[in-house]
Every structure is written in structure tokens, then in C-alpha cells.
C-alpha positions as CSV (number, residue, x, y, z in Angstrom):
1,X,13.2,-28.9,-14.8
2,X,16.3,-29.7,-13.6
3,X,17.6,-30.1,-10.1
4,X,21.3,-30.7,-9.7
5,X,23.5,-31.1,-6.5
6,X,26.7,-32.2,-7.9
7,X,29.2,-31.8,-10.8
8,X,28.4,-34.0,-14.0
9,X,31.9,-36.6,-13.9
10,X,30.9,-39.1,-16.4
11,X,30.0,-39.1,-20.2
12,X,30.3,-36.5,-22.9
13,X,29.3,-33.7,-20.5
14,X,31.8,-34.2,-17.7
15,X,33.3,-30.8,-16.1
16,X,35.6,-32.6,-13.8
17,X,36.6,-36.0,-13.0
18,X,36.5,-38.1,-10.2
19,X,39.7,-37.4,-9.2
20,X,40.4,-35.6,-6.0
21,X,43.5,-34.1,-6.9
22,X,41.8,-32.6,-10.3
23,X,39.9,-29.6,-9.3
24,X,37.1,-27.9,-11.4
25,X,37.9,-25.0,-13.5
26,X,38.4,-21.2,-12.6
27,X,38.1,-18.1,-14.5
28,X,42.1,-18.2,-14.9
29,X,42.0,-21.6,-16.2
30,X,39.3,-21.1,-18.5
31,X,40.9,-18.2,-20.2
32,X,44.0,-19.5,-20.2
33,X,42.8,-22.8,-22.0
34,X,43.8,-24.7,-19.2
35,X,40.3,-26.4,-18.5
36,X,40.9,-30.0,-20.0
37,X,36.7,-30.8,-20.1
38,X,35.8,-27.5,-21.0
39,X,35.9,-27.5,-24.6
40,X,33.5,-30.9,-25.0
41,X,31.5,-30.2,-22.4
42,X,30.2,-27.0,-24.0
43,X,29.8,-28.5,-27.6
44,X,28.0,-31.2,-25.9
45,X,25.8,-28.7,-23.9
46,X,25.7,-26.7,-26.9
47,X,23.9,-29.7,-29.0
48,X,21.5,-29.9,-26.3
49,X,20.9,-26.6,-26.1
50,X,19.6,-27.4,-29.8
51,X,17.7,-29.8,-29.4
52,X,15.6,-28.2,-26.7
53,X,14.8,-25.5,-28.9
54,X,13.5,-27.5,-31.9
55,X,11.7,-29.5,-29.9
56,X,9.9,-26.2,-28.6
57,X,11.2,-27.2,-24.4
58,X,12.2,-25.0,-21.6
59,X,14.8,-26.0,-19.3
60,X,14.6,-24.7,-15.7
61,X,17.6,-25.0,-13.3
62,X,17.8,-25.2,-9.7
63,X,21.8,-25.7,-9.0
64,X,21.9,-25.9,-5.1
65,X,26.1,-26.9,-3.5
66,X,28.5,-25.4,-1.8
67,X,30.9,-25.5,-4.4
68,X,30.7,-25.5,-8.4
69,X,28.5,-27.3,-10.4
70,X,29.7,-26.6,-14.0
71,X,26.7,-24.3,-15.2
72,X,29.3,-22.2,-16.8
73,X,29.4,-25.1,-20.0
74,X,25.4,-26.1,-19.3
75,X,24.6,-21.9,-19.7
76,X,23.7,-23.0,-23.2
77,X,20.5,-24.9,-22.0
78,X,18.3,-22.3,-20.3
79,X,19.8,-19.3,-21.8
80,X,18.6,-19.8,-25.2
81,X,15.1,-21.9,-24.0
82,X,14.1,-18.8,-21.9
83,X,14.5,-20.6,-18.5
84,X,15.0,-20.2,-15.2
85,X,18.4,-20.5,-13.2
86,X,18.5,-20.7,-9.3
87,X,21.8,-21.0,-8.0
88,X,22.1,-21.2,-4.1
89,X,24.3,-23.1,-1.4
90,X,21.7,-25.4,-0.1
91,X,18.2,-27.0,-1.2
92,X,17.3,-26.6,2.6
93,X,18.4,-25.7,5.8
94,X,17.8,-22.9,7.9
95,X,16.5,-19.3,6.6
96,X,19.3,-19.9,3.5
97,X,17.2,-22.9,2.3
98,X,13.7,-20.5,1.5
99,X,15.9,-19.2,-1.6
100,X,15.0,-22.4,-3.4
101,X,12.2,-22.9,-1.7
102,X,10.1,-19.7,-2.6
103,X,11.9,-18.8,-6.1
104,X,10.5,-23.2,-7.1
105,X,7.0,-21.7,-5.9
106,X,7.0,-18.4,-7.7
107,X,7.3,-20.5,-10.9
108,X,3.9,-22.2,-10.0
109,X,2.2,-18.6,-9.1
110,X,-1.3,-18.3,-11.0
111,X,-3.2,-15.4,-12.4
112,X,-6.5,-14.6,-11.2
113,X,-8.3,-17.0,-13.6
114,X,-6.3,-19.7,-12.3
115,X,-3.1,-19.8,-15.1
116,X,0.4,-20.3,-14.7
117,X,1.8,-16.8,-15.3
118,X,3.7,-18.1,-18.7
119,X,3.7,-18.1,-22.1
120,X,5.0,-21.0,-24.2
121,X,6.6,-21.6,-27.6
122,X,7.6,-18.0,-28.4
123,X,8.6,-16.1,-31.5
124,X,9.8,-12.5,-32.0
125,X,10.4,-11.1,-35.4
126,X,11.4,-7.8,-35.9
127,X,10.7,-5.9,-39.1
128,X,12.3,-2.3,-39.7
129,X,12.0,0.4,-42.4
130,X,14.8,0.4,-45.5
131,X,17.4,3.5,-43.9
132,X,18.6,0.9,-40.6
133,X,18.6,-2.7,-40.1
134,X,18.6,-5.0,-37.0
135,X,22.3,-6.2,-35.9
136,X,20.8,-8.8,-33.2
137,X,19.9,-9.6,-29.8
138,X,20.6,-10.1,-26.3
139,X,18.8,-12.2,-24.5
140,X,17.7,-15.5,-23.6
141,X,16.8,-16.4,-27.3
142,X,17.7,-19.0,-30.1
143,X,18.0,-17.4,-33.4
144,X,15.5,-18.8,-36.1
145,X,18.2,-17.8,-38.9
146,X,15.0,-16.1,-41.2
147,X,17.6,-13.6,-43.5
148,X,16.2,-11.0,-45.0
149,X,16.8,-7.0,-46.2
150,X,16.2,-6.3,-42.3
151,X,19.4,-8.1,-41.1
152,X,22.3,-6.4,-40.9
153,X,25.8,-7.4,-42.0
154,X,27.0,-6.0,-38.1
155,X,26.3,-9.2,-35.9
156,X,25.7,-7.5,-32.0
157,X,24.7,-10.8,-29.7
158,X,22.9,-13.4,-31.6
159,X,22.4,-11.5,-34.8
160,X,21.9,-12.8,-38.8
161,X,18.2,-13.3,-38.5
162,X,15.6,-11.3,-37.9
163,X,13.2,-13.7,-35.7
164,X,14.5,-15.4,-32.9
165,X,12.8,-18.2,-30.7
166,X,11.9,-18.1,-26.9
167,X,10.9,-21.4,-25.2
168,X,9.0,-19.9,-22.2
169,X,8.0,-16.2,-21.0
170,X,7.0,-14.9,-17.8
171,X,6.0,-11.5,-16.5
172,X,9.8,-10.1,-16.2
173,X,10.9,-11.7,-19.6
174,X,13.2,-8.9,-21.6
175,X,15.2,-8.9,-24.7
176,X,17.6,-6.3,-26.1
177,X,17.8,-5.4,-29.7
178,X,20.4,-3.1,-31.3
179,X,20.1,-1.8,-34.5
180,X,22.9,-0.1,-37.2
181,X,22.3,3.3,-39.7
182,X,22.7,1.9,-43.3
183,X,20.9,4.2,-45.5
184,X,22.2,7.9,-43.9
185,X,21.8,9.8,-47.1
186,X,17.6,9.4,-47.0
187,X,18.0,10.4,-43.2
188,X,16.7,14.3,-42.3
189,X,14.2,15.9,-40.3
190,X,10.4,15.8,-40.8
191,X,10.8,12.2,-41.6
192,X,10.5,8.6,-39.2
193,X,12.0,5.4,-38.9
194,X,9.7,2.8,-38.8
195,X,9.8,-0.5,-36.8
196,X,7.4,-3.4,-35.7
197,X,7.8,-6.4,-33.5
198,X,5.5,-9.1,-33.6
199,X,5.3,-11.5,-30.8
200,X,3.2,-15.0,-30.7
201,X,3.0,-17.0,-28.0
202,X,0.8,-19.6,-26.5
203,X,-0.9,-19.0,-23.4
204,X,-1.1,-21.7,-20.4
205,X,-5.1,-21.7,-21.2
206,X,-4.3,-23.0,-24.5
207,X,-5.1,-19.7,-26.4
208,X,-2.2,-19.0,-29.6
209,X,-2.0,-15.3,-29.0
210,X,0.2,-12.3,-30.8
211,X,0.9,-9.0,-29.7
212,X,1.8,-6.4,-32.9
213,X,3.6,-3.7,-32.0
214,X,4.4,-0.7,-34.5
215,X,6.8,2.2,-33.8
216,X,7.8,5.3,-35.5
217,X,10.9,7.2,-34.5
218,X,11.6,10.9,-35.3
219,X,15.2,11.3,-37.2
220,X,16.6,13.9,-36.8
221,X,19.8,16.2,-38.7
222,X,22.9,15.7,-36.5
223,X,24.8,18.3,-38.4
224,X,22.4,21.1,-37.3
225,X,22.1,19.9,-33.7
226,X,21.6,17.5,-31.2
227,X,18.9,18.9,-28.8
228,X,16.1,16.4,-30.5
229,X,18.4,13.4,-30.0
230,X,19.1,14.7,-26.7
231,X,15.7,15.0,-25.2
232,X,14.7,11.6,-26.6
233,X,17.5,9.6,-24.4
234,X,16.6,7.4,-21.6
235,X,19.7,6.9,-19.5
236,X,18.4,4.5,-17.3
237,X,17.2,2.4,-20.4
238,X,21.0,2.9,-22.3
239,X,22.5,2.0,-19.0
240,X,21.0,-1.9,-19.1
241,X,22.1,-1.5,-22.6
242,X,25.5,-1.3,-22.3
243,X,25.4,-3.4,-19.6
244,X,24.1,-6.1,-21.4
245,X,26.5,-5.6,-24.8
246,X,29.9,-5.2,-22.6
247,X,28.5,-8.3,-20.1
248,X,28.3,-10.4,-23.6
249,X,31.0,-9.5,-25.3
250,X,33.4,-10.3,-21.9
251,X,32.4,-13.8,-22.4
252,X,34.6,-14.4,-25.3
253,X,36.9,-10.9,-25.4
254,X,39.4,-10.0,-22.9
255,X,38.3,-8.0,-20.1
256,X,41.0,-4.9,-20.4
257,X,39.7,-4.9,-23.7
258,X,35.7,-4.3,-22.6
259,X,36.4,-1.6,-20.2
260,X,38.8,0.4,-22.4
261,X,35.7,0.3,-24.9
262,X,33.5,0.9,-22.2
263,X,35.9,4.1,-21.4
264,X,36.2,5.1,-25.2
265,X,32.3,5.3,-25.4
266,X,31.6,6.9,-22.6
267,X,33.9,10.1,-23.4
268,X,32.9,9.6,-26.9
269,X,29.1,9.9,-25.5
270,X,30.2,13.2,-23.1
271,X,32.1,14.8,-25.5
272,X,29.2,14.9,-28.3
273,X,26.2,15.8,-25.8
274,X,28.4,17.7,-22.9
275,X,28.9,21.4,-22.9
276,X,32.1,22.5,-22.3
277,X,35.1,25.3,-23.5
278,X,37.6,23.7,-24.5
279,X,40.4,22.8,-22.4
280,X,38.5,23.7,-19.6
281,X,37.3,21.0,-17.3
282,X,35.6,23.2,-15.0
283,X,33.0,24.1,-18.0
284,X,32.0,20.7,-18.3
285,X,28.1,19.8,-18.1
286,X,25.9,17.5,-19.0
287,X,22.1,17.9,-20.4
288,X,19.8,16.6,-17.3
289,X,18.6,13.6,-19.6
290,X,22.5,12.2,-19.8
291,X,23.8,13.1,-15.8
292,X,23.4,10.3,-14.1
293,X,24.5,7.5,-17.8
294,X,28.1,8.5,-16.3
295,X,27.3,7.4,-12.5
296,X,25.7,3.7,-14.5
297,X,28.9,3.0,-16.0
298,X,31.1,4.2,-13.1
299,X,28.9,1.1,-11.3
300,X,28.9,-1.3,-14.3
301,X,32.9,-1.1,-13.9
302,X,32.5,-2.0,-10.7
303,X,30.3,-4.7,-10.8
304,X,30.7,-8.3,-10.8
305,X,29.0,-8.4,-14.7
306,X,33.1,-7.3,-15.2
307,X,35.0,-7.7,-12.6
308,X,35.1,-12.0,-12.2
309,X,37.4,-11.6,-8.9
310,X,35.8,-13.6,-6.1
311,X,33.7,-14.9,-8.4
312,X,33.0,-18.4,-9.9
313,X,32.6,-18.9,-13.4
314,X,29.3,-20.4,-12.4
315,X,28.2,-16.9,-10.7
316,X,29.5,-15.1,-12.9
317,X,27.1,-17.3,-15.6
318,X,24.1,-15.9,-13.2
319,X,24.6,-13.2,-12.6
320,X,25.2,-12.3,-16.5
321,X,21.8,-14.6,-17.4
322,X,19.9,-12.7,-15.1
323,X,21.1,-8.8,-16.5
324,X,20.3,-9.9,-19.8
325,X,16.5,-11.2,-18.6
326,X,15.1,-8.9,-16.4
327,X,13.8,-5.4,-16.8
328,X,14.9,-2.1,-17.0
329,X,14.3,-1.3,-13.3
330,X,15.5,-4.5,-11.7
331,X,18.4,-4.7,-14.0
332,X,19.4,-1.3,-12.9
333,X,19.4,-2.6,-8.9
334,X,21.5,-5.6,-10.5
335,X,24.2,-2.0,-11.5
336,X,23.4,0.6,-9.1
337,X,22.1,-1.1,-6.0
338,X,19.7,0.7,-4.3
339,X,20.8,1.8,-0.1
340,X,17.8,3.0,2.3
341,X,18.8,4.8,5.9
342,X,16.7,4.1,9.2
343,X,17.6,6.3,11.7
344,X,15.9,8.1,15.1
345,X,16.2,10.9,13.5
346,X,13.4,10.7,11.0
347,X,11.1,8.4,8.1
348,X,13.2,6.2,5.9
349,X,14.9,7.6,2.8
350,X,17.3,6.7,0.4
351,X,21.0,7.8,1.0
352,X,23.8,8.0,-1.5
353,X,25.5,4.6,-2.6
354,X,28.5,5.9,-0.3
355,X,30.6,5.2,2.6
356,X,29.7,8.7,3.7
357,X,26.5,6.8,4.5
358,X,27.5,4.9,7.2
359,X,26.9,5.6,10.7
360,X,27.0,4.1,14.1
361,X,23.1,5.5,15.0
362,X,21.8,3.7,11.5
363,X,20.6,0.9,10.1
364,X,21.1,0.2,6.1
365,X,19.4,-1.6,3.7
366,X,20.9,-2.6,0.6
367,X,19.5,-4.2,-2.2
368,X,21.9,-5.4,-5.2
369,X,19.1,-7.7,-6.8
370,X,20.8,-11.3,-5.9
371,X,21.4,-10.2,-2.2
372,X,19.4,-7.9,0.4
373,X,21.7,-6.8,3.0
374,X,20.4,-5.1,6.2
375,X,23.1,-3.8,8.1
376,X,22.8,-2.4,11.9
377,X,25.3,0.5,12.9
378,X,27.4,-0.8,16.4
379,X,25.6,1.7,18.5
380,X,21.7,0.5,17.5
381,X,22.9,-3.2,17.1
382,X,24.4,-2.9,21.3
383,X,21.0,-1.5,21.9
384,X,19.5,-4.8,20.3
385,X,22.2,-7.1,22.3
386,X,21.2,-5.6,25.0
387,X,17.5,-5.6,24.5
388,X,16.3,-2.4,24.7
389,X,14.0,-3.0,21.9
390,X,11.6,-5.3,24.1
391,X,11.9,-3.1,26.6
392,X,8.9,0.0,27.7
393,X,9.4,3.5,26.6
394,X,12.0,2.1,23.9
395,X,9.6,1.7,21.3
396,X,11.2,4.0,18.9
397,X,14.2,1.7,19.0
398,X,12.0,-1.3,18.1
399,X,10.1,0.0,15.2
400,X,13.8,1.1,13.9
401,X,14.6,-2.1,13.8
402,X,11.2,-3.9,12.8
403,X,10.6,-1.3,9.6
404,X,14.2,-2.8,7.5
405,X,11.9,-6.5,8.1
406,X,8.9,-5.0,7.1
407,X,10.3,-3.4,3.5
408,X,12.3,-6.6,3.2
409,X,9.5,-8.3,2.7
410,X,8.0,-6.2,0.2
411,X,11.2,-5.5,-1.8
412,X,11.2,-9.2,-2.7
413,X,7.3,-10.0,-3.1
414,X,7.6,-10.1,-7.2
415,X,11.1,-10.8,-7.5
416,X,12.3,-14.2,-9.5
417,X,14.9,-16.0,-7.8
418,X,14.3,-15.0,-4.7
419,X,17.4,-13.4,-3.4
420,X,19.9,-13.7,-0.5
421,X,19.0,-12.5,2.6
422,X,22.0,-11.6,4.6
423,X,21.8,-9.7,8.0
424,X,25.1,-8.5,9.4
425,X,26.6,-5.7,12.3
426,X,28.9,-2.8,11.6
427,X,32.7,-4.4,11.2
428,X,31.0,-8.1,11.3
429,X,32.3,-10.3,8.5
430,X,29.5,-10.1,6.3
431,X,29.4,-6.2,6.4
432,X,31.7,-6.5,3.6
433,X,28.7,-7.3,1.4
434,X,27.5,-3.8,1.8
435,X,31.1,-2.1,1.7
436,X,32.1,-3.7,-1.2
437,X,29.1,-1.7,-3.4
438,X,29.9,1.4,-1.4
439,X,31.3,4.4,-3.1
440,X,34.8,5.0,-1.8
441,X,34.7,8.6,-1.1
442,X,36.6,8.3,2.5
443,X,39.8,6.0,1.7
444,X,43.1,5.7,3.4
445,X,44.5,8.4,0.7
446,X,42.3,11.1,1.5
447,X,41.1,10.8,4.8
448,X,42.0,13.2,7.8
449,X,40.3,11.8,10.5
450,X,42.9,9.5,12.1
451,X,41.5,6.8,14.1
452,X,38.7,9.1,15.7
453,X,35.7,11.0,14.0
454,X,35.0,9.4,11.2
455,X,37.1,6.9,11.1
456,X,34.6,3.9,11.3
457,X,33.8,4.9,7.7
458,X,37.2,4.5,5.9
459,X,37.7,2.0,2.9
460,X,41.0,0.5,2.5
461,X,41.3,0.2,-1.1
462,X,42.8,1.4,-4.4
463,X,39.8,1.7,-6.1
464,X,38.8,5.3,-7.2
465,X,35.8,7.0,-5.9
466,X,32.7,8.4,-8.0
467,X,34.0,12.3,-7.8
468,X,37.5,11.3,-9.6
469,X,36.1,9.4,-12.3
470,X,33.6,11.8,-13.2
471,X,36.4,14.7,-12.8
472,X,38.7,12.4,-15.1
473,X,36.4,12.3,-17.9
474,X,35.4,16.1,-17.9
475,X,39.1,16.5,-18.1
476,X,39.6,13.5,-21.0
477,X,35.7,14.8,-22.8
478,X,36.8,18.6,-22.8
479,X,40.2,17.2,-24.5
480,X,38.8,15.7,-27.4
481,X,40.7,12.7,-26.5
């Protein structure tokens, strides 16, 4: 475990000197090859990196300053050990300090018998049937290099092996796989696909244990149809997916280059699964099991997994280590936050990922994985300045603004790190931490109101909203473009 406060500025790791004048690196300076440490730094890292993973060791971080710490060249060292980063401002002080404290105590947590909820020294191998082969994974893994006919010649992530190495699991651990066709000619209907991952670990109790599991897949005859293929997609699952592929490939491609293959596939995917007349965008619809995959990658453009502006290289490096190591359901929150409505007017429910959503009467909870935001319209948040909440016969007002605490709490029970907590009023500072994962539906461009009505939910941006990205692509996927 390693706990760090500072930039390293001596030896064959150094990110940045002890010069004042010399600044650390920046996402323009890295890509531009500008970064005079960089290059050492992450061979150096890299051949630590190694040695942690022959020697069988885990390497959990806990990076706590204000500014840069240079985790960008150390990613090497937990990402392919299976450990644990925690990147936050402060080891303590104030409320900000309990995101080290609790996500350094949720490593510790025990199962009801009394055992660290880990496993240790693991190994996946992956063995698939002779018509596809395995092209590689994402995830916090260290390839074993073990060749065989199961490896593809197609390297996706860290590919050419078929068994790759995991110094530490815990309950959330998750790797990708992606897989390419090779034998199409034996492919048809009434036959399967056959695949089986096998999984050893040892347990905290000392116990060598291996999980088997075996998998047959339908195929299916694309040239007669695609209703089976359609009915067998998971959306939400091909959403992390993607996510995960387009986040790893930005690491060493150009980003214009990721989203205009991030744009190619996603027409590719509507125009071979949408109905449609040609020409005619109007006609264009989706099957129910792909209508929401174009609302994901809407969001993954969006997000900060592509979009490095305001962002460090070192929060950029954790934010990509944590898509590619959680599950399906947090990773999607990590995409698509999630936003939940109290109001007066009735229970809690969740409200569209829009600023349409905002209101003066409302209070908003928004959870994007690495930050919880709970933000208080400017009529409910003067009834709190005023203290109408402590007040008799207002205790409507107080449970409205005691229930966003109360699912707060729950919404980060299990979660590993712990995230940000960050409480903020309607046109406060910090309220752009909700507006920035807002839909822009109401913008300057197309907005009516003037300075009255509904003019408290305006966005000043450039930025497209959700309705003319979707009615772009109908119009490219009806094309055939």
C-alpha cells in the first residue's frame, strides 16, 4: 500500500523537478511530447509494474494533494496488479477528508466468517471453440503470454495470450473480453459457439479455489435475418463495452480519431438493426433492446473518459482505471449519471438527465459515481436560510430536505472509493457540477423565454442536446452513410 502526498522529484521515477519554474505535465504537453520526465518515468514504472506481477503483489494507492502527483506514468503499478487507486485533495480535514478515510476502511471490511473480502494471486484463462478466437482484454490484468489456437492475430487491449494474471480481487472486480469471427464458413443456425473461463484464486482463509465457467452461444444466419441477434443484445452491457475499448484506445490514439470511430459504429450499429425507408428520417426506429445504446454513447462523448478538458492527466488516469474495473451497473452511473427529484409535490423519482429538470421548488440528486451532488432549488434552499425546516407545521419542508441525506447514505454503502460529496444552491459555484452532466435541451439558441419563465434553466453552451444527435443519426443511418 502506498500512500503518497507529493510528486516523486528524484531518481529514475521523477515526474518533475525541483524547480519552481518547471511545472508538471498536462494533457497538451503530453501529447505533444513536450513532457521532458515522461518518457523514463513510465518505462521505469513500467518495470515495476513487472515486477509486482511476478512476484504475485498488489499495489494499492491512496494519492491525497491539491495538485498532481504523477499517477499518470505510476498507472502501470495498480492497473495491472488489480489494485486500488484513491485520488482525493486531502488525507483529512473537514467532511472532504472521510473520502480517504472510509474508501482505506472498506478495504479492511470482512465477510461474515471473519475474511477480508479478497481474493489473491489470480489467473483467468479463457478457452473458446475453433469458428472465433479471443482478441484480448480490458482490465486491470497482466497478460501471462500462454499462445495458443484460441489467440487471435487482432490484439483489442492486452491481447496475444489467452490467460492473464490478477494480483488481488474484490467483490466489484470486472474484466472485458472481446472476441473476433475467424472460421464464418462453419457458422449457421442450429449450431453454438462454445466458451469457458476458468478462474483460480486463493482465498484470505487460505483455501486455493477455481470457479469453471462454461458457455454456449446460439449462432445464428445473418443473411436470413437479424431478429435472433437482436433479441440476444444487452445495451446496457455493450455500452460499458464501448466505453471501455474507445477509453483505452484514447490513451495512445488521438482523440478526433476515437469519436469519429465512435460515430462510424454507432450508425453502422443503427443502420443494420434500425428500421427505416430509405431516405426517410422520420421512419427511423429502433428494436426496444437497442433504444436507449444511442442515449450511452450520446453520454460517453460527453464524458470525461473522452473529453480530458478540465481534467488532469492524473484524473483522467482514474477515472479510466475505475470504468474499466467496476461493474456493469456502476460503470453505467460512471456514463449516464443517475438524477433523482424531491419535491412537495410528491415521493422521490427519477427525472430525465436534463436541464428541463431543474426547478426553483426542487431538490436534485446526482450521482456520477466519483461525485454525489445534492443540489437545493433557490426557493427551498431560502426556506432552509431562513429556517423554516426547524420550525412547527413545516415538517414537510424538513423531510424534503432530510430524505436527499438519507439516500446519500445508502447510495454509497458498497461503493469502492468512496466518492465526493458535494452540496451546492441553485446558481452557487459548485452547481456547475450538476449542469455540466445535464442534457442541454434549453440553450441560448433555442430558448424563448427571455430572462423570465424559464429562464433559470438555460445552458450557455455549444454543445448539442440529446434530441439533435439522435435526429442527426436517423438522418446519417437512413442514408447509408
Amino acid at each position: 500500500m502506498l500512500f503518497i502526498g507529493g510528486a516523486c522529484t528524484l531518481g529514475p521515477g521523477q515526474v518533475v523537478s525541483t524547480n519552481l519554474e518547471e511545472r508538471i505535465r498536462s494533457h497538451q504537453e503530453l501529447t505533444g511530447g513536450n513532457a521532458p520526465h515522461y518518457a523514463a518515468a513510465d518505462k521505469f514504472y513500467s518495470w515495476l509494474a513487472d515486477r509486482l506481477v511476478k512476484n504475485g503483489h498488489c499495489m494499492d494507492v491512496f494519492a491525497c494533494a491539491l495538485d498532481q502527483l504523477g499517477l499518470c506514468e505510476m498507472r502501470h503499478c495498480w492497473e495491472r496488479t488489480g489494485g486500488t487507486l484513491v485520488n482525493h485533495e486531502a488525507f483529512k480535514g473537514g467532511s472532504q477528508g472521510d473520502v480517504f478515510v472510509q474508501s482505506l476502511m472498506k478495504i479492511f471490511e470482512t465477510d461474515d466468517e471473519g475474511h477480508l473480502k479478497m481474493g489473491y494471486g489470480a489467473k483467468v484463462e479463457v478457452l473458446t471453440s475453433r469458428e472465433y478466437k479471443v482478441s484480448g482484454c480490458v482490465g486491470s490484468v497482466a497478460s501471462l503470454g500462454q499462445k495458443g489456437p484460441q489467440v487471435g492475430e487482432v490484439e483489442i487491449g492486452i491481447g496475444g495470450t489467452k490467460a492473464w494474471n490478477i494480483g488481488a480481487l474484490n467483490p466489484n472486480t470486472t474484466i472485458a473480453f472481446f472476441f473476433e469471427i475467424v472460421n464464418t464458413e462453419q457458422m449457421g443456425d442450429n449450431r453454438q459457439l462454445y466458451m469457458q473461463i476458468t478462474s483460480t484464486y486463493q482465498h484470505p482463509s487460505g483455501q486455493q479455489r477455481m470457479r469453471v465457467t462454461t458457455q454456449a452461444i446460439n449462432q445464428t444466419d445473418t443473411t436470413k435475418g437479424l431478429d435472433a441477434l437482436s433479441r440476444g443484445f444487452d445495451q446496457e452491457a455493450a455500452a460499458v463495452l464501448t466505453a471501455r475499448l474507445v477509453s483505452h484506445r484514447a490513451r495512445t490514439e488521438e482523440a478526433f480519431d476515437v469519436m469519429r470511430w465512435l460515430d462510424r459504429m454507432l450508425i453502422r450499429v443503427c443502420g443494420k438493426f434500425g428500421t427505416f425507408q430509405k431516405d426517410v428520417a422520420t421512419s427511423f426506429n429502433l428494436p426496444v433492446n437497442f433504444s436507449i445504446f444511442p442515449q450511452f454513447i450520446f453520454h460517453l462523448r460527453r464524458s470525461q473518459f473522452l473529453q480530458v478538458f478540465n481534467s488532469s492527466p492524473d484524473e483522467t488516469i482514474q477515472f479510466r482505471q475505475e470504468l474499466n474495473k467496476q461493474n456493469v451497473s456502476q460503470a453505467l452511473v460512471m456514463i449516464q449519471p443517475t438524477l433523482i427529484c424531491y419535491s412537495l409535490a410528491g415521493p422521490p423519482q427519477p427525472v430525465l438527465l436534463d436541464n428541463t429538470s431543474i426547478a426553483p421548488d426542487r431538490v436534485l440528486l446526482l450521482d456520477a459515481f466519483f461525485w454525489v451532488t445534492i443540489w437545493t432549488g433557490e426557493t427551498i434552499a431560502a426556506w432552509r436560510n431562513q429556517g423554516y425546516h426547524n420550525m412547527p407545521g413545516y415538517e414537510n419542508v424538513k423531510q424534503l430536505l432530510e430524505e436527499p441525506q438519507q439516500d446519500l447514505k445508502e447510495l454509497i454503502g458498497d461503493r469502492t472509493p468512496v466518492p465526493r460529496i458535494i452540496e451546492t444552491d441553485q446558481h452557487k459555484s459548485q452547481a456547475r457540477f450538476l449542469l455540466a452532466k445535464l442534457n442541454p435541451a434549453v440553450t441560448q439558441a433555442n430558448a424563448n423565454t427571455g430572462y423570465g419563465g424559464q429562464a433559470s434553466e438555460l445552458v450557455y453552451t455549444d454543445d448539442v442536446s440529446l434530441q439533435v444527435f439522435l435526429d442527426h443519426l436517423a438522418k446519417l443511418a437512413v442514408q447509408g452513410t
